[in-house]
C-alpha angles and dihedrals in degrees: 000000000000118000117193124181136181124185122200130183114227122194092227137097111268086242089067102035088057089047091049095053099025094062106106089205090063106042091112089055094076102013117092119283099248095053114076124171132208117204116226122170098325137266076039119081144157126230122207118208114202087194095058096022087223134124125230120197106229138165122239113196120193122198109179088173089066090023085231122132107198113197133174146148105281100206117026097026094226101146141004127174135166141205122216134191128202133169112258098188131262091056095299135116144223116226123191117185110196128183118183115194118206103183105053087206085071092043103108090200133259100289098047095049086040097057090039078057096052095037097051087044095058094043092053087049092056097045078045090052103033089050088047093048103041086046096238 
């Protein structure tokens, strides 16, 4: 098993930063770009993956009440991951972004899973800023 975690500062209020990346409907907005994902009837949802071409069923939790989205393969248990939000004072947050892999074959490797992290960290600050900025 292969754990992997990234941790960002936002200058926004926790409440906005779990909005922001709790919307289903703008997942895409902050995941990276290969990956795309298709509601059904939640918790259930589908991810499509661009490199494989193939689609995994998967389930996507929300808990606003503990500003946590929980995610993971549903039938082969391959991945999970979560988000969490928490107040960091002065009107900032703190957002980890954790993926376990449970199959080391699916495991792309450090740098890979390192770089989708960041990645996904520095486009949710930007939907977070540009939703805080433009006032929706």
């Amino acid at each position: 098993m292969s754990e992997y975690e990234r941790s960002r500062t936002m200058p926004a209020l926790p409440e906005h930063v779990f909005d922001q990346a709790g919307d289903v409907g703008r997942l895409e907005s902050w995941m990276p770009a290969q990956l795309h994902v298709r509601a059904q009837e939640l918790p259930a949802v589908t991810i499509h993956e661009d490199a494989t071409g193939r689609d995994e069923p998967a389930l996507l939790r929300t808990d606003r009440e503990q500003m946590r989205l929980e995610w993971g393969t549903r039938e082969d248990g391959v991945y999970a991951g979560w988000l969490q939000v928490a107040g960091a004072g002065s009107g900032a947050s703190e957002v980890t972004l954790h993926l376990s892999f449970f199959d080391e074959r699916h495991d792309p490797g450090a740098d890979t899973v390192h770089a989708a992290l960041e990645g996904s960290l520095e486009r949710l600050e930007e939907q977070v800023r540009l939703r805080i900025d433009g006032g929706g």
